[in-house]
C-alpha positions as CSV (number, residue, x, y, z in Angstrom):
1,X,0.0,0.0,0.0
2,X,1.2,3.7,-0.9
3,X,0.2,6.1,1.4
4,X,0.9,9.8,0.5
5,X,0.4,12.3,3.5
6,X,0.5,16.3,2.8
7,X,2.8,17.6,5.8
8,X,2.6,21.2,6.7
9,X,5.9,23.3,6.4
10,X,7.2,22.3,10.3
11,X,6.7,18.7,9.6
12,X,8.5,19.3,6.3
13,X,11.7,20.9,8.0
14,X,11.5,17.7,10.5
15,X,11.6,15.0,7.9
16,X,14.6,16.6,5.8
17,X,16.1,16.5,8.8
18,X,15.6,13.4,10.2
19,X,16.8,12.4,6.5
20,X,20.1,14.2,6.5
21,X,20.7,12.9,9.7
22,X,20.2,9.0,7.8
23,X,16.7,8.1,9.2
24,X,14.6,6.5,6.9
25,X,11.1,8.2,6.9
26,X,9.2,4.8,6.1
27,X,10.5,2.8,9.1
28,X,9.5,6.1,11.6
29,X,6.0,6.3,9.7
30,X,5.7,2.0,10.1
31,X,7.0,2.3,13.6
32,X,4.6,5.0,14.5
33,X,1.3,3.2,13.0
34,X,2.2,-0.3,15.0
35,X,2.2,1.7,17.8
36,X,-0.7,3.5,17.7
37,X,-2.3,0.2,16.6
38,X,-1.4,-1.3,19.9
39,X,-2.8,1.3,21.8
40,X,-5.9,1.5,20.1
41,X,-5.8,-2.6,20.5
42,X,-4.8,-2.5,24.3
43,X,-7.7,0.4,25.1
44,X,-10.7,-1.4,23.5
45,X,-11.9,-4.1,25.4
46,X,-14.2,-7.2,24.8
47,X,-15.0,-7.2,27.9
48,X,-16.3,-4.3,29.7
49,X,-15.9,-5.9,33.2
50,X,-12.5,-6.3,32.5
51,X,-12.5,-2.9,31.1
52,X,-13.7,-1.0,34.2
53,X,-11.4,-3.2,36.6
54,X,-8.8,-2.1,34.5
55,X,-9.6,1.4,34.4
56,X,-10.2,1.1,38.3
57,X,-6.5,-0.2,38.7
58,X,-4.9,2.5,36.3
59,X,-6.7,5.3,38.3
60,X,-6.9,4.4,41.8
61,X,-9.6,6.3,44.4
62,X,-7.6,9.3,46.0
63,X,-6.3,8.6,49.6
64,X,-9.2,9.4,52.1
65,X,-11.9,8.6,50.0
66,X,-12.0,5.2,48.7
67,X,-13.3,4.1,52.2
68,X,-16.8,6.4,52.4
69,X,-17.1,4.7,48.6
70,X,-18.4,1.7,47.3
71,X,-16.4,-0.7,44.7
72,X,-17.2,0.4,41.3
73,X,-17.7,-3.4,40.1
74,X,-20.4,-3.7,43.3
75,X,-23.7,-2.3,40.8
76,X,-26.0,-3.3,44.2
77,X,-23.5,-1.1,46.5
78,X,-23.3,1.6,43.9
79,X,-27.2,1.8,43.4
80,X,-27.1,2.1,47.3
81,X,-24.6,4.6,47.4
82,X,-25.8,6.9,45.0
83,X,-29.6,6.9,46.4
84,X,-28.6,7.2,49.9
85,X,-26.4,10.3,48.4
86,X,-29.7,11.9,46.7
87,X,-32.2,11.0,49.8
88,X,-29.9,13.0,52.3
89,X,-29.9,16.4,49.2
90,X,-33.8,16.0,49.6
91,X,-33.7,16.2,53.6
């Protein structure tokens, strides 16, 4: 596959560069594609369980409040939580 990308003057500067300095553009534009395709691949999940516990672990509750909080993966404690937290804006 060809692919032909218009760059704007700053990006052209950059890539005459890099190619004075030997780099070959193709293996930086390959490089660059596998690893944004492995980011895209590691975000999506097929599973959203596993999707929220990871999301859970990568952005953990700040000190001090995790405890007056339920588990995110507890839906019943959550439900709980969340109308206990509306009944007492009511009172």
């Amino acid at each position: 596959m060809l692919l032909n990308v218009r760059l704007p003057a700053e990006d052209e500067r950059v890539v005459k560069d890099l190619q004075r300095q030997g780099v070959k553009i193709s293996a930086v534009v390959r490089a660059a594609l596998r690893a944004e395709a492995a980011l895209r691949k590691r975000n999506r999940a097929d599973d959203p369980v596993e999707a929220v516990k990871s999301a859970i672990a990568r952005h953990p509750a700040p000190k001090g409040r995790a405890e007056s909080r339920p588990a995110l993966d507890d839906a019943r404690a959550v439900r709980r939580f969340i109308q206990d937290r509306l009944a007492r804006r009511r009172r």
